[in-house]
PDB file of N, H, CA, C and O in Angstrom:
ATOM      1  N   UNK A   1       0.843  -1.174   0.000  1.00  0.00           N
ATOM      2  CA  UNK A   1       0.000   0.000   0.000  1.00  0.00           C
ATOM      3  C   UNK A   1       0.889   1.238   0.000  1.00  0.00           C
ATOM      4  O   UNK A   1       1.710   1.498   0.880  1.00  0.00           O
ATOM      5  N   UNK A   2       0.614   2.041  -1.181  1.00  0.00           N
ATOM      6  H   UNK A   2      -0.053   1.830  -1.895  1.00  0.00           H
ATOM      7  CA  UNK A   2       1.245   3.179  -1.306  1.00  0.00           C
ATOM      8  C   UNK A   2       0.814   4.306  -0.521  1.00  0.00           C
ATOM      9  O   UNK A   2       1.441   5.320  -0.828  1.00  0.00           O
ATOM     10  N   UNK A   3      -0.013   4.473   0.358  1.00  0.00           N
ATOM     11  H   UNK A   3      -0.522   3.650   0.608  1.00  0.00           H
ATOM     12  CA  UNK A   3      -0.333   5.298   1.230  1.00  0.00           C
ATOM     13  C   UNK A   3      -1.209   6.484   0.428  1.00  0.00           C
ATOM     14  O   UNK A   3      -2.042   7.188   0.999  1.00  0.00           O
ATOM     15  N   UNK A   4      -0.965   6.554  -0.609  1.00  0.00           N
ATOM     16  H   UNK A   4      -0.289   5.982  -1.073  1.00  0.00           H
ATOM     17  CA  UNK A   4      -1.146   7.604  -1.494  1.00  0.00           C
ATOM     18  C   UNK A   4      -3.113   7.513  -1.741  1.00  0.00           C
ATOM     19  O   UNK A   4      -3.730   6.449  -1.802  1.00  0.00           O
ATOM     20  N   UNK A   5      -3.723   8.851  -1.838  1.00  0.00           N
ATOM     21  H   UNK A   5      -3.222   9.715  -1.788  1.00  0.00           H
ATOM     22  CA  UNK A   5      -5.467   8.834  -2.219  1.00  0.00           C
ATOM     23  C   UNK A   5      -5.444   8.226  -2.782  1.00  0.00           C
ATOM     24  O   UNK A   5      -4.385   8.107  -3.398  1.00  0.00           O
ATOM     25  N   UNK A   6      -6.540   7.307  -3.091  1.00  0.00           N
ATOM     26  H   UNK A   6      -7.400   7.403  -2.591  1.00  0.00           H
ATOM     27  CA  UNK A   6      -7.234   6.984  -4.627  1.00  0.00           C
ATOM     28  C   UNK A   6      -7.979   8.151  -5.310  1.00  0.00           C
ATOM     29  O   UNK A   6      -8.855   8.751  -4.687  1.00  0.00           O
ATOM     30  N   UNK A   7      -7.708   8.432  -6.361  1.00  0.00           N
ATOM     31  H   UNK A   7      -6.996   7.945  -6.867  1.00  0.00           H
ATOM     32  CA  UNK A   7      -8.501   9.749  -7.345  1.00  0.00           C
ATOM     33  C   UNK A   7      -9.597   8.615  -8.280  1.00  0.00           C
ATOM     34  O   UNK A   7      -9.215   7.452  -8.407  1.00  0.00           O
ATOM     35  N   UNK A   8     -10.442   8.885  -8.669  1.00  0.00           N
ATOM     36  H   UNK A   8     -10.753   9.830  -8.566  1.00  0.00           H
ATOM     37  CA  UNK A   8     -11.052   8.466 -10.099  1.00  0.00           C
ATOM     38  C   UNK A   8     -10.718   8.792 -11.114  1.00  0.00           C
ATOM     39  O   UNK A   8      -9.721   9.514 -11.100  1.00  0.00           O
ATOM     40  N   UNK A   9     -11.038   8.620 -11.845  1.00  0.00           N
ATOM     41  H   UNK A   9     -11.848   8.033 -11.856  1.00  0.00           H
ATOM     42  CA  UNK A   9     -10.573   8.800 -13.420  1.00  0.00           C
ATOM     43  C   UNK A   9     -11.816   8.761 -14.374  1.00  0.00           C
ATOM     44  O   UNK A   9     -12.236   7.721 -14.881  1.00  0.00           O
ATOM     45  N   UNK A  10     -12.230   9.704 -14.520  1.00  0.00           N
ATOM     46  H   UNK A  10     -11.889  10.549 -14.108  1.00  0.00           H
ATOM     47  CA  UNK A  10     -13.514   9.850 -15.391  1.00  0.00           C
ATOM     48  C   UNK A  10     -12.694   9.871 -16.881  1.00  0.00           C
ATOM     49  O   UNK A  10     -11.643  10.511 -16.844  1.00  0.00           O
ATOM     50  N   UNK A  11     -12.998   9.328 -18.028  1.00  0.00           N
ATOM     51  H   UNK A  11     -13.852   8.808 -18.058  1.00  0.00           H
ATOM     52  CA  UNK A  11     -12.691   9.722 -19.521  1.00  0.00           C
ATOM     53  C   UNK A  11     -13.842  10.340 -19.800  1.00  0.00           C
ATOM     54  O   UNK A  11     -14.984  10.271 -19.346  1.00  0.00           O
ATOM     55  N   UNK A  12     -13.062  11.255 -21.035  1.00  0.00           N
ATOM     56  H   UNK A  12     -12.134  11.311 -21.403  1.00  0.00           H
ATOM     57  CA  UNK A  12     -14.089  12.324 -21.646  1.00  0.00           C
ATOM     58  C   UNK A  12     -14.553  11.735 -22.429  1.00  0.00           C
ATOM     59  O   UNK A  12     -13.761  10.868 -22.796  1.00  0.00           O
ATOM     60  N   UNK A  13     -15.699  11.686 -23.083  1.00  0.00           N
ATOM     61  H   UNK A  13     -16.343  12.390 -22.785  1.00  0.00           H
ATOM     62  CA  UNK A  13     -17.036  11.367 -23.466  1.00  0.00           C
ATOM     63  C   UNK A  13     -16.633  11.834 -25.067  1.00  0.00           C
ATOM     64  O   UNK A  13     -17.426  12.446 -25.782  1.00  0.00           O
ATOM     65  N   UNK A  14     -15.457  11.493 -25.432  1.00  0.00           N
ATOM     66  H   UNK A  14     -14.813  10.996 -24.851  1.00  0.00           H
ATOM     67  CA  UNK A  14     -14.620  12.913 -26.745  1.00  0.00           C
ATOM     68  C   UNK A  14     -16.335  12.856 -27.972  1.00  0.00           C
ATOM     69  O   UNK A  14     -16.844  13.720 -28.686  1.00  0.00           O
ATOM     70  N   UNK A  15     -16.822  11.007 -27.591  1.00  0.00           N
ATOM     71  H   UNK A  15     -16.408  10.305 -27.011  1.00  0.00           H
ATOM     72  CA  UNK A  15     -17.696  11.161 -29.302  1.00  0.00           C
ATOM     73  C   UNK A  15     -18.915  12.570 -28.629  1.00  0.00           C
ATOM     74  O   UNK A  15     -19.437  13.289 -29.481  1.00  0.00           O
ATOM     75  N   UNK A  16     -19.147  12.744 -27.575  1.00  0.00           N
ATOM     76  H   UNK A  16     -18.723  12.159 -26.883  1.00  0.00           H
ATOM     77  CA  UNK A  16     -20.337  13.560 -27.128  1.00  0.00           C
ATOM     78  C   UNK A  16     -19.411  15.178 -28.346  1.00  0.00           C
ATOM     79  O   UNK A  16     -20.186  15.848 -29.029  1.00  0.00           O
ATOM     80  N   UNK A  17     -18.377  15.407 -28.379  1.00  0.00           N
ATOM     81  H   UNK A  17     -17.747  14.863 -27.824  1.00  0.00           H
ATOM     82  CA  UNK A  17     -18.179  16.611 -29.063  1.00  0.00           C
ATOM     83  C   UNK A  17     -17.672  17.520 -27.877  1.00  0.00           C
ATOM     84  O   UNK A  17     -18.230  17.469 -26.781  1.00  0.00           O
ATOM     85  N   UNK A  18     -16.341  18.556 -28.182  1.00  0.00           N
ATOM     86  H   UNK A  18     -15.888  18.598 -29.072  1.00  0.00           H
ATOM     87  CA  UNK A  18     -15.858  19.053 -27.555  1.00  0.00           C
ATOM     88  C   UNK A  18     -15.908  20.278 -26.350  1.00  0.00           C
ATOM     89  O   UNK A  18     -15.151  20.651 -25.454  1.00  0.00           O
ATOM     90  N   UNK A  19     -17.742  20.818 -27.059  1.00  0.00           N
ATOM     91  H   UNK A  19     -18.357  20.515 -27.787  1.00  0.00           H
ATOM     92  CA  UNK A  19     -18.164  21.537 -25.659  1.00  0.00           C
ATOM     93  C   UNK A  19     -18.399  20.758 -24.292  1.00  0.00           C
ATOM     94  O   UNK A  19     -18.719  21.328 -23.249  1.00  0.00           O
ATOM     95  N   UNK A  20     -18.160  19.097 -24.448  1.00  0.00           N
ATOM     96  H   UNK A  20     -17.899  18.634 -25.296  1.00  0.00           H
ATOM     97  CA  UNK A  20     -18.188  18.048 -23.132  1.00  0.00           C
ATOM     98  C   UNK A  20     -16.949  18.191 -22.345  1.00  0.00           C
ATOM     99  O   UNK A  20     -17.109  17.871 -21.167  1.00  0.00           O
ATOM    100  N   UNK A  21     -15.638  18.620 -22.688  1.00  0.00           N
ATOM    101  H   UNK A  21     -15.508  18.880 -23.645  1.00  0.00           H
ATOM    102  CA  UNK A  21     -14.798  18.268 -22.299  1.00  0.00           C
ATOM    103  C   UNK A  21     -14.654  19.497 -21.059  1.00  0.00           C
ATOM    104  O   UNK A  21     -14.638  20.680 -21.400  1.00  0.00           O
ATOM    105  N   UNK A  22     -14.562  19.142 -19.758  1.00  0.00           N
ATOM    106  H   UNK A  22     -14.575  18.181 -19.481  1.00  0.00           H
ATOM    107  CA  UNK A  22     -13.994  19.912 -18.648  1.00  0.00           C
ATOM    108  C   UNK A  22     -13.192  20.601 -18.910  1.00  0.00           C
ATOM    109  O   UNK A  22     -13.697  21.590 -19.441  1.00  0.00           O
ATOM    110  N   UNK A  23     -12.001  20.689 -18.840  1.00  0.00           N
ATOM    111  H   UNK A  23     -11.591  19.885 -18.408  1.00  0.00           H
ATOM    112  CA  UNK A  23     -10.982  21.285 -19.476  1.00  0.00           C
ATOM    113  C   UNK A  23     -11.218  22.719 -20.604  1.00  0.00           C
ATOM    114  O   UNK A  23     -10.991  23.927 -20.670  1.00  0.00           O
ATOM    115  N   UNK A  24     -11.475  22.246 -20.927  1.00  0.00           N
ATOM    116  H   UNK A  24     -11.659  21.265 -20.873  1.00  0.00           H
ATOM    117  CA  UNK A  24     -11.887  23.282 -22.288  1.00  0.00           C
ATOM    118  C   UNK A  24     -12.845  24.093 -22.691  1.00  0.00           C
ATOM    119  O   UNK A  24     -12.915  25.035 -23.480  1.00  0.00           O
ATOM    120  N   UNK A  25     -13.966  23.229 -21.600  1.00  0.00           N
ATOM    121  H   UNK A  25     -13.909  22.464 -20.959  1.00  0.00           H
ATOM    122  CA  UNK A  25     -15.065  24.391 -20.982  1.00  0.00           C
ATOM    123  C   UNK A  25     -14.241  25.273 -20.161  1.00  0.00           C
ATOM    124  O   UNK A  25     -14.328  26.489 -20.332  1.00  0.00           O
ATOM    125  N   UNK A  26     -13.614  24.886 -19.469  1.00  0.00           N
ATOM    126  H   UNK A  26     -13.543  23.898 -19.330  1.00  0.00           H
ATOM    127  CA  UNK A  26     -13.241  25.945 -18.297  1.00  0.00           C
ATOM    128  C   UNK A  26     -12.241  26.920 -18.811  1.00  0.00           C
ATOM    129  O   UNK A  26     -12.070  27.996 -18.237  1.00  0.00           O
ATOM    130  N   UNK A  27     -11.639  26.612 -19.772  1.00  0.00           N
ATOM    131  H   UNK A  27     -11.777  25.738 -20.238  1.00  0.00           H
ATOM    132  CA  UNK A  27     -10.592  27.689 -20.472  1.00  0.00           C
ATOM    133  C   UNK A  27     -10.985  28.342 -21.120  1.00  0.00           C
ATOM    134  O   UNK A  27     -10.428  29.434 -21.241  1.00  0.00           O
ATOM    135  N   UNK A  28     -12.496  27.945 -22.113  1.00  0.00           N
ATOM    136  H   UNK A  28     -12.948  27.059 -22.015  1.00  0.00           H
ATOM    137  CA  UNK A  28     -13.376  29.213 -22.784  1.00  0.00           C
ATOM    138  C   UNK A  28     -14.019  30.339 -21.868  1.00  0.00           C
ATOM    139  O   UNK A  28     -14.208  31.547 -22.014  1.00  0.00           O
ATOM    140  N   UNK A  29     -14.307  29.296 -20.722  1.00  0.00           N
ATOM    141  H   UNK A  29     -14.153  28.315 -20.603  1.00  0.00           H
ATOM    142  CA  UNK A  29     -15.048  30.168 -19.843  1.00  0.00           C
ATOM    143  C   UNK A  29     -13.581  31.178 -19.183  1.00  0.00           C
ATOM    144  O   UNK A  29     -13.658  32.394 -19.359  1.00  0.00           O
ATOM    145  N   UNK A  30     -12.742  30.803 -18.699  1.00  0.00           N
ATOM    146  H   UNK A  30     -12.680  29.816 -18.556  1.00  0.00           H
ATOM    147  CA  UNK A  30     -11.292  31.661 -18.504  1.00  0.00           C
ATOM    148  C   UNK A  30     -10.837  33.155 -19.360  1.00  0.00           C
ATOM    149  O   UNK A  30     -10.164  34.143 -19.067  1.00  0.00           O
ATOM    150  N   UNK A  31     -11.462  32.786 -20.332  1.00  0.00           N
ATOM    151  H   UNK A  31     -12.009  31.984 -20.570  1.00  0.00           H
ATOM    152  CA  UNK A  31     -11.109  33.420 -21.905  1.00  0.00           C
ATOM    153  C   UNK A  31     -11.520  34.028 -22.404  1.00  0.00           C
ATOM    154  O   UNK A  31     -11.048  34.566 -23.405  1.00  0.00           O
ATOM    155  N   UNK A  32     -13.025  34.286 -21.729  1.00  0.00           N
ATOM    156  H   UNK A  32     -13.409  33.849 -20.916  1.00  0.00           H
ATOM    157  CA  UNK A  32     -13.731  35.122 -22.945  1.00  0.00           C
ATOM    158  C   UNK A  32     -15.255  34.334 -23.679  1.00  0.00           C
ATOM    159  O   UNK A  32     -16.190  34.877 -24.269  1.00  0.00           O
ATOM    160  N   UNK A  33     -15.012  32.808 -23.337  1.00  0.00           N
ATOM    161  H   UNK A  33     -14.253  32.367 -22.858  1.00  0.00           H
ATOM    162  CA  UNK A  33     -16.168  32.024 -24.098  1.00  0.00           C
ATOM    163  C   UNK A  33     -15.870  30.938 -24.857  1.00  0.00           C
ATOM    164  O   UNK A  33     -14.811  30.325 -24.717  1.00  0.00           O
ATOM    165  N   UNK A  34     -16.721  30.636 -25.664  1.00  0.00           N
ATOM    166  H   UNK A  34     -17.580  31.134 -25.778  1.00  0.00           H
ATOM    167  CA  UNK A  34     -16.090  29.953 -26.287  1.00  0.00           C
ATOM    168  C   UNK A  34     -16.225  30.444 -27.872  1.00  0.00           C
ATOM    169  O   UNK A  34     -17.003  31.288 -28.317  1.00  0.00           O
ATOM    170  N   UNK A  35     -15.256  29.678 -28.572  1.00  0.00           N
ATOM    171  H   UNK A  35     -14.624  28.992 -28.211  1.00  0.00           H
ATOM    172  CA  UNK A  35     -14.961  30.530 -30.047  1.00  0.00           C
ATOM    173  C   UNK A  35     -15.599  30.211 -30.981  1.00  0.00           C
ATOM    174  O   UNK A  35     -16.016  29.077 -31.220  1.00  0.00           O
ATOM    175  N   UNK A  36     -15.815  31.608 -31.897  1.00  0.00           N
ATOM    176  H   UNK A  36     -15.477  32.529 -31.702  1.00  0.00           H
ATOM    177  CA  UNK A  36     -16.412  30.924 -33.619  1.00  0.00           C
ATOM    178  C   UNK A  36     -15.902  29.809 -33.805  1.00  0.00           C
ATOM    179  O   UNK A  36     -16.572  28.796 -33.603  1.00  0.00           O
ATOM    180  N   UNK A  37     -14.886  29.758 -34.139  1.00  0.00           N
ATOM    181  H   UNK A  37     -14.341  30.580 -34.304  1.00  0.00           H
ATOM    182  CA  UNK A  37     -14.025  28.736 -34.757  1.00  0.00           C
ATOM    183  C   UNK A  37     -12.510  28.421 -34.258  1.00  0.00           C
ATOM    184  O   UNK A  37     -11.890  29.379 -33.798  1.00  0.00           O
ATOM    185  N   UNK A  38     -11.899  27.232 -34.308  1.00  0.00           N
ATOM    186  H   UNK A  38     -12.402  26.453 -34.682  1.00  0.00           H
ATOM    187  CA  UNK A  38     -10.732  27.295 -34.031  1.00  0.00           C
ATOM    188  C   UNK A  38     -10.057  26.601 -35.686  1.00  0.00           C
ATOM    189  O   UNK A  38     -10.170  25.512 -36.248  1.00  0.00           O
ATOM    190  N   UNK A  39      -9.508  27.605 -35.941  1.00  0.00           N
ATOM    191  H   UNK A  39      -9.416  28.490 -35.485  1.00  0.00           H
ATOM    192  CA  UNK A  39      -8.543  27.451 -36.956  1.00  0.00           C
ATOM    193  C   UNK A  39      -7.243  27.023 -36.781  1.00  0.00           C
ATOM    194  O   UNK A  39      -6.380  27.559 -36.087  1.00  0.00           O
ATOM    195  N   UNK A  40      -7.137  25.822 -37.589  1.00  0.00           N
ATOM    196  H   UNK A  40      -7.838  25.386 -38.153  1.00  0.00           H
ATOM    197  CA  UNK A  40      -6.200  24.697 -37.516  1.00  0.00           C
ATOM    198  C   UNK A  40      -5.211  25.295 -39.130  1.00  0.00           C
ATOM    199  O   UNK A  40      -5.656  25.733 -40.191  1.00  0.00           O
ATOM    200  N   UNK A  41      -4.384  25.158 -38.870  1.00  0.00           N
ATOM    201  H   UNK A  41      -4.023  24.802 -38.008  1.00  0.00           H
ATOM    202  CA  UNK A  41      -3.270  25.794 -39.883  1.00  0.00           C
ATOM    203  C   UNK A  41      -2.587  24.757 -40.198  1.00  0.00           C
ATOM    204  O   UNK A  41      -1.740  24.189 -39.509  1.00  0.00           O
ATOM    205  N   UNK A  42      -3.053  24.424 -41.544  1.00  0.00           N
ATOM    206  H   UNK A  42      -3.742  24.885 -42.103  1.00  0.00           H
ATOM    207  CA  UNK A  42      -1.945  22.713 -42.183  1.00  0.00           C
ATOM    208  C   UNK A  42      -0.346  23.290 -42.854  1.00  0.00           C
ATOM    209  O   UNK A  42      -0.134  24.103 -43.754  1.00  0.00           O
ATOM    210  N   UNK A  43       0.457  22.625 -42.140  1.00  0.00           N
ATOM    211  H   UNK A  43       0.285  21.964 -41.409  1.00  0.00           H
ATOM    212  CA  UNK A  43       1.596  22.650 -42.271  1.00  0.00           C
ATOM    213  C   UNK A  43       2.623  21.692 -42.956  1.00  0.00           C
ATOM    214  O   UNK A  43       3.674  21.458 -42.358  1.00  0.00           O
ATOM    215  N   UNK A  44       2.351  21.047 -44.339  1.00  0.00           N
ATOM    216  H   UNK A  44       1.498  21.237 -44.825  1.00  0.00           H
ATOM    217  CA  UNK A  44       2.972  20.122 -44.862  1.00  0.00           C
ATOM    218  C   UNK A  44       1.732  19.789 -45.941  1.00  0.00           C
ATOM    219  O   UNK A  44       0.979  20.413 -46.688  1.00  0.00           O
ATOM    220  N   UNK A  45       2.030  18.266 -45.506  1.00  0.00           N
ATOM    221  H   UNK A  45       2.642  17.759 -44.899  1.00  0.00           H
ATOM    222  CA  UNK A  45       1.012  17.481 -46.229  1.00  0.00           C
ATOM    223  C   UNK A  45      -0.880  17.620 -46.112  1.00  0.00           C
ATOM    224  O   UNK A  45      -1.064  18.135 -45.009  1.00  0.00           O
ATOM    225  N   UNK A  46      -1.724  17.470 -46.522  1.00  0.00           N
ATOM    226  H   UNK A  46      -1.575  17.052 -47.418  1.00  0.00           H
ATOM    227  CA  UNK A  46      -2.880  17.744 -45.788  1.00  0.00           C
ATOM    228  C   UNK A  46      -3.604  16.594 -45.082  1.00  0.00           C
ATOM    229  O   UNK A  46      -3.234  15.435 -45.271  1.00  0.00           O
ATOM    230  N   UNK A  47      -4.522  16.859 -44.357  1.00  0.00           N
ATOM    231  H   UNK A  47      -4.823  17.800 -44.204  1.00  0.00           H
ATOM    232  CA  UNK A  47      -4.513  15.683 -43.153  1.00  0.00           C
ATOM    233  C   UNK A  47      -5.521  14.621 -43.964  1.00  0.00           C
ATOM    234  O   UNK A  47      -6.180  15.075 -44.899  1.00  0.00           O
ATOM    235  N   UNK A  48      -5.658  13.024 -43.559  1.00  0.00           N
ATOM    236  H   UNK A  48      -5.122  12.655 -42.799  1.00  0.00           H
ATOM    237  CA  UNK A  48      -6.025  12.169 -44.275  1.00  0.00           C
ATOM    238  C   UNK A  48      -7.721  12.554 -43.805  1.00  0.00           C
ATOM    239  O   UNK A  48      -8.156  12.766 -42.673  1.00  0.00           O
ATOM    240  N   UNK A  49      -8.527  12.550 -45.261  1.00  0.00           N
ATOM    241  H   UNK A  49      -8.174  12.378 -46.180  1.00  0.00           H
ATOM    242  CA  UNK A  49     -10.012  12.586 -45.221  1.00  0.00           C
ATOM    243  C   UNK A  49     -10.716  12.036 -43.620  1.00  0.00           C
ATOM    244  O   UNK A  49     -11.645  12.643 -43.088  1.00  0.00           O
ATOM    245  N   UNK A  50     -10.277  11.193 -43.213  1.00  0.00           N
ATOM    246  H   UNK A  50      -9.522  10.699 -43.645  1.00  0.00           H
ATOM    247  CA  UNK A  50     -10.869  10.578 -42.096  1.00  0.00           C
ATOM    248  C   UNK A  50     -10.359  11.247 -40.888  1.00  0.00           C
ATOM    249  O   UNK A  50     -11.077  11.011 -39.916  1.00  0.00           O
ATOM    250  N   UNK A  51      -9.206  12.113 -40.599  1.00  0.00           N
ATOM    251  H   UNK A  51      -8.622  12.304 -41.388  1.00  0.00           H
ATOM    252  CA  UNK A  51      -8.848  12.789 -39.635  1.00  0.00           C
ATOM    253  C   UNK A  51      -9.512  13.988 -39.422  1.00  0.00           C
ATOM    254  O   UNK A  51     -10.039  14.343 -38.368  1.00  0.00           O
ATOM    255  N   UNK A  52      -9.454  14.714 -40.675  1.00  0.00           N
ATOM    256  H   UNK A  52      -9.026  14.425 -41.531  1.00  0.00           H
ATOM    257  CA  UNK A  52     -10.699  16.281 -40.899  1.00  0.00           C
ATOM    258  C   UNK A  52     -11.910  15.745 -40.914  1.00  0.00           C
ATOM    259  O   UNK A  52     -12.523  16.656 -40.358  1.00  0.00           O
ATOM    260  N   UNK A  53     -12.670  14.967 -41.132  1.00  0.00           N
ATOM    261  H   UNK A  53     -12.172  14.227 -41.584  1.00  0.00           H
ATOM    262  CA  UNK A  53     -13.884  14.079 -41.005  1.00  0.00           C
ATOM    263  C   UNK A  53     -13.697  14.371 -39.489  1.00  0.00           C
ATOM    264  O   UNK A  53     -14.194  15.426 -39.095  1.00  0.00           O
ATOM    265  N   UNK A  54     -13.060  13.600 -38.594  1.00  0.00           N
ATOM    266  H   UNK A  54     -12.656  12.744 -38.914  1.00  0.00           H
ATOM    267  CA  UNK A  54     -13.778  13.216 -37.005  1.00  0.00           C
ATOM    268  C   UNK A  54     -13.053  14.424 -36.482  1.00  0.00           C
ATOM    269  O   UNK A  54     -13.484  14.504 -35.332  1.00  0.00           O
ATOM    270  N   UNK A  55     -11.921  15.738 -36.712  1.00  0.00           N
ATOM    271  H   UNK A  55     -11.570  15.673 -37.646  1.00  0.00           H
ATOM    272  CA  UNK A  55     -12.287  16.635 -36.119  1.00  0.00           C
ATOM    273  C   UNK A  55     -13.416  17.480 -36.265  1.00  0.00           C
ATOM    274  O   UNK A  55     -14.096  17.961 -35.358  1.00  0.00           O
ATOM    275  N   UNK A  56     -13.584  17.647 -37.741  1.00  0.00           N
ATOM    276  H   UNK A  56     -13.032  17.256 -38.478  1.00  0.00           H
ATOM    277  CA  UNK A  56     -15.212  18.168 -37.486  1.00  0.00           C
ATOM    278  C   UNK A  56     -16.334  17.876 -37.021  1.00  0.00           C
ATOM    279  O   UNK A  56     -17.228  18.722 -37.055  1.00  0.00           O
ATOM    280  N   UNK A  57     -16.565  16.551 -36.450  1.00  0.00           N
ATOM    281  H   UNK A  57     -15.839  15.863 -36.422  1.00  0.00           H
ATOM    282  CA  UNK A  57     -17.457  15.844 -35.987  1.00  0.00           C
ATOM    283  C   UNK A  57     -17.067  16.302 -34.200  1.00  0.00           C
ATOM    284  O   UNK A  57     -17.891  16.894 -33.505  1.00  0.00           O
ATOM    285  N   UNK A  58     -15.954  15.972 -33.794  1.00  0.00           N
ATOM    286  H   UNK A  58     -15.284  15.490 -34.359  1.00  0.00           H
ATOM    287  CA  UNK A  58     -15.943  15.952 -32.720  1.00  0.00           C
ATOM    288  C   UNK A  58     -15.759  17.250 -32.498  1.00  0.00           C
ATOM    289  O   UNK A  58     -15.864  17.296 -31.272  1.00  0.00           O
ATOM    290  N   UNK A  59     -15.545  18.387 -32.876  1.00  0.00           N
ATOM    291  H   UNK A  59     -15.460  18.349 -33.872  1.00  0.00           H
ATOM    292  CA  UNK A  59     -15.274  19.608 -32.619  1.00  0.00           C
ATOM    293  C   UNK A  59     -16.415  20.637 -32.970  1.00  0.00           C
ATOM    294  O   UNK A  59     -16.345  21.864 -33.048  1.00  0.00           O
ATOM    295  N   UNK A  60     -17.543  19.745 -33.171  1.00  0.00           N
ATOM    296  H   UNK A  60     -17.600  18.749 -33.108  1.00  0.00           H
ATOM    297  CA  UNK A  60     -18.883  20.321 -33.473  1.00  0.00           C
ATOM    298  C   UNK A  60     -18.766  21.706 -34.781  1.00  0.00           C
ATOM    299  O   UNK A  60     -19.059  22.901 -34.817  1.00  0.00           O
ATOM    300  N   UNK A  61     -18.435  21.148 -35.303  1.00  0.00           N
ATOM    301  H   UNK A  61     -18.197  20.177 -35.274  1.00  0.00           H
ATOM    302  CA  UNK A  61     -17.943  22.175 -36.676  1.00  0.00           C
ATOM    303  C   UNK A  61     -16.967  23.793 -36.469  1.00  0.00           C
ATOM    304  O   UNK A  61     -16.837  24.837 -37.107  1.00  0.00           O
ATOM    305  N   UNK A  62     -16.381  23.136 -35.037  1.00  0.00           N
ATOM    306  H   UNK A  62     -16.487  22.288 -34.519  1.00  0.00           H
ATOM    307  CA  UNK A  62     -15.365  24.544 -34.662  1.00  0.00           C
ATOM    308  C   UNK A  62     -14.484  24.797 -35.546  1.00  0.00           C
ATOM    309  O   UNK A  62     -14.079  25.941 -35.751  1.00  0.00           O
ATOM    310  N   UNK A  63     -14.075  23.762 -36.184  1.00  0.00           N
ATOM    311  H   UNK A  63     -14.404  22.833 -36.017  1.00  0.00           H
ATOM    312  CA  UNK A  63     -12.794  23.503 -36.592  1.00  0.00           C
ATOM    313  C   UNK A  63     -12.541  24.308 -38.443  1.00  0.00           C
ATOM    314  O   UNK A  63     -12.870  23.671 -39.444  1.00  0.00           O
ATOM    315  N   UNK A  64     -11.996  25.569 -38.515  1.00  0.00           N
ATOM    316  H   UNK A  64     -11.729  26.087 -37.702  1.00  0.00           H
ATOM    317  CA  UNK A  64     -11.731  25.525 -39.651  1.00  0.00           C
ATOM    318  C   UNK A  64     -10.462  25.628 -40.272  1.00  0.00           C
ATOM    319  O   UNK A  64      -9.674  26.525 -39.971  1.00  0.00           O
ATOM    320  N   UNK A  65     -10.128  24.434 -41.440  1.00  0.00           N
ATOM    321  H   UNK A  65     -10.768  23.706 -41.685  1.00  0.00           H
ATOM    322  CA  UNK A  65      -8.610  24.276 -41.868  1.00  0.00           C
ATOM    323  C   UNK A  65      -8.362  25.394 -42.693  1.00  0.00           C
ATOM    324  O   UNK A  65      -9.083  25.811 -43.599  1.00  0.00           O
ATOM    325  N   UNK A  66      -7.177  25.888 -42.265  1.00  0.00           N
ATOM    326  H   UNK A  66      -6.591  25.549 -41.529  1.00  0.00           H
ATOM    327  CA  UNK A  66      -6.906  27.460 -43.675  1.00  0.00           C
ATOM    328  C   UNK A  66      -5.071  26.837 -43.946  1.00  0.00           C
ATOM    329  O   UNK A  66      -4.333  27.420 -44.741  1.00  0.00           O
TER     330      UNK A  66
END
């Protein structure tokens, strides 16, 4: 016995979409709100159809690639 608390461990719910996530509620709310959009800036190659697919899904259409 490590003497140490037990904590829980809740996982985020990511398919519910990113206004679920603790974290990130609390930093919009920190911030100002939350944003039109968060613009993702591709740097190389462009990301595979199925990656821009489930960030827009999971990012509830925050997400715009420029």
């Amino acid at each position: 016995m490590s003497g140490s608390p037990n904590s829980s461990y809740t996982a985020h719910p990511f398919e519910q979409g990113i206004t679920h996530d603790a974290a990130t509620s609390r930093g919009w709310e920190l911030t100002g709100g939350k944003p039109t959009s968060i613009r993702i800036a591709i740097d190389g190659d462009a990301p595979d159809p199925m990656l821009r697919a489930g960030l827009q899904t999971h990012s509830e259409g925050l997400c715009a690639f420029g």
